[in-house]
C-alpha positions in Angstrom: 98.3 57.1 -116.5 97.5 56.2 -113.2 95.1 59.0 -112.6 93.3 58.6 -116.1 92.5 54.9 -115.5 91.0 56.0 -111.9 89.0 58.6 -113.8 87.7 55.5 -116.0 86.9 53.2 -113.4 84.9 56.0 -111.6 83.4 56.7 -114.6 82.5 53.0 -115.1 80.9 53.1 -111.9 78.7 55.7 -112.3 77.4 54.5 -115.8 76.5 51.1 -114.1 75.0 52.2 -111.2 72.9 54.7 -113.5 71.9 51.8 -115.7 70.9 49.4 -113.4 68.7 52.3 -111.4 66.8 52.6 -114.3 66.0 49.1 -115.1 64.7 48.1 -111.7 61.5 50.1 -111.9 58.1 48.2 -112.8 54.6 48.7 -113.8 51.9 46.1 -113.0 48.3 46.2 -114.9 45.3 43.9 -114.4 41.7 44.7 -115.8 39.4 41.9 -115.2 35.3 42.3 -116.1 32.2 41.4 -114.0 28.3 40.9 -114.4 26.8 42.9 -111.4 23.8 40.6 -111.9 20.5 41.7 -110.1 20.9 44.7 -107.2 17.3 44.4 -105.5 15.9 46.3 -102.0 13.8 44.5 -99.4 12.5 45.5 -96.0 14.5 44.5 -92.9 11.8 44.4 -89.8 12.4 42.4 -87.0 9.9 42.8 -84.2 10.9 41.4 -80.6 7.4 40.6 -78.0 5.7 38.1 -75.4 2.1 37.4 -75.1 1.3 38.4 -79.0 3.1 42.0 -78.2 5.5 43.4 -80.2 7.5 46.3 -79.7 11.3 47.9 -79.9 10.7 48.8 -76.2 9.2 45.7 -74.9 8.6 45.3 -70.5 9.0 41.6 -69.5 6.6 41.3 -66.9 8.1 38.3 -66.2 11.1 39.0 -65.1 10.1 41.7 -62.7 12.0 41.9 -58.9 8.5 41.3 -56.9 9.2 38.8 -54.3 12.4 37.9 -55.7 15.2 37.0 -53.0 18.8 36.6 -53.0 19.7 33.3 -55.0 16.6 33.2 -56.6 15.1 33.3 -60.5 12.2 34.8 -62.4 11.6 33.4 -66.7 10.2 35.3 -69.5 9.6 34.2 -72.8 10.6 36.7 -75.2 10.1 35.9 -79.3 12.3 37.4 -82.1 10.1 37.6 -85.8 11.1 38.5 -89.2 8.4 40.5 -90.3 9.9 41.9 -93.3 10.4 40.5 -96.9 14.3 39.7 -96.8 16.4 37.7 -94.8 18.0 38.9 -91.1 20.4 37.9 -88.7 20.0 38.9 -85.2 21.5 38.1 -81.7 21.8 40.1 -78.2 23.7 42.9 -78.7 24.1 43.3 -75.1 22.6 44.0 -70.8 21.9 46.7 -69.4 22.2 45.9 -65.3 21.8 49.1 -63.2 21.8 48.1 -59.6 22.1 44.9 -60.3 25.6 44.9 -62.4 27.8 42.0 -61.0 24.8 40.4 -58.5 22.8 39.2 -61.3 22.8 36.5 -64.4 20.9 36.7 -67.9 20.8 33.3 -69.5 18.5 32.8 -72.6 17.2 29.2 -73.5 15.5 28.4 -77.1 12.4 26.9 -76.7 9.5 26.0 -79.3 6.9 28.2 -77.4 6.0 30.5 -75.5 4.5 28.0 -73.2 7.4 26.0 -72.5 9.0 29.0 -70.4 7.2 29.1 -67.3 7.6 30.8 -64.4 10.1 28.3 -62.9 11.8 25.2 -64.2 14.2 24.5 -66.3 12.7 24.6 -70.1 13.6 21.8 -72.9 16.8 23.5 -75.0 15.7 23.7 -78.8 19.1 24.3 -79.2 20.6 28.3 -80.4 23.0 30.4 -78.5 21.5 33.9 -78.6 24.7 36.2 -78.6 25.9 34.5 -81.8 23.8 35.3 -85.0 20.6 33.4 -85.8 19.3 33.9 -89.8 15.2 34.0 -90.3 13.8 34.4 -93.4 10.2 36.7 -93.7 7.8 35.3 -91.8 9.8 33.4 -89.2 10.0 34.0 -85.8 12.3 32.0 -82.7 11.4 31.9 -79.1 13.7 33.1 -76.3 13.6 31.8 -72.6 15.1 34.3 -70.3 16.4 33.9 -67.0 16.9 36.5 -64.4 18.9 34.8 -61.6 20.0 37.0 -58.5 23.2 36.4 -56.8 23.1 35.4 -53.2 23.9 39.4 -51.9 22.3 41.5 -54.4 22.0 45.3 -53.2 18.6 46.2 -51.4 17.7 48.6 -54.7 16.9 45.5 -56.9 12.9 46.6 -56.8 13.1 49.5 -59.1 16.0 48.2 -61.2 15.5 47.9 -64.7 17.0 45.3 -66.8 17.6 46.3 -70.4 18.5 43.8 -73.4 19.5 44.7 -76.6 18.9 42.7 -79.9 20.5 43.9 -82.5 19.2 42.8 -86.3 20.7 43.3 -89.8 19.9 42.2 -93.5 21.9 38.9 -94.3 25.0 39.7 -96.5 24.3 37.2 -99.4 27.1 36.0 -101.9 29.9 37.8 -99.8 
């Protein structure tokens, strides 16, 4: 008797653990419909220049190393334009220093003009960082201030280095 109630038990068990396998599974199921709206293409074109010169490759005359000594600065304007039809977002990617990697600052100052970044000075701040994002719509343009600055031991090379900046645009994401 002993045996055959054992045999139940474990029998019990089994039947149980079977049924309560089976009833834990699930299934979940969502649908959910959307109106794309309009999908529309634009030109991105975002031209970088000083002087009325534009260009992907621009030279900053500017900021050249002629008779520039240790501790000292040389300013270039640079402006960024939105010559396409759709909004852009831009900012510096990134320097390029050669020689001059660790002896030298980039700094970059918004200012209204052109003008108002002259050869020395400090220009008035319209305000801006330039390695966040700035938005222009088509037909806008900002204007960059940049400052070279040497440190007070740069390496005697600095003559023939070449400073690169990158500004990286892109189309504005809109409604994300």
């Amino acid at each position: 008797m002993r045996m055959r109630s054992a045999f139940l038990v474990a029998g019990l068990v089994v039947v149980v653990t079977g049924a309560v396998m089976t009833t834990t599974s699930a299934r979940w199921h969502a649908e959910r419909g959307f109106d794309a709206g309009v999908v529309s293409g634009g030109e991105l074109s975002v031209a970088v220049g000083a002087g009325g010169a534009q260009s992907s490759n621009l030279a900053l005359d500017g900021l050249s190393g002629e008779n520039l000594g240790p501790g000292s600065y040389r300013q270039s304007p640079l402006t960024v334009s939105n010559d396409g039809d759709i909004d852009l977002r831009y900012r510096r990617a990134g320097v390029s220093w050669g020689a001059l990697a660790g002896q030298a600052t980039l700094t970059a100052v918004r200012v209204s003009a052109e003008s108002a970044c002259q050869p020395t000075g400090s220009p008035a701040n319209a305000g801006g960082d330039f390695t966040q994002f700035r938005t222009l719509a088509p037909g806008d343009s900002e204007t960059w201030c940049l400052r070279l600055a040497l440190g007070d031991n740069p390496p005697q090379s600095v003559s023939a280095n070449v400073v690169s900046v990158e500004v990286r645009a892109e189309q504005v994401r809109h409604g994300a």
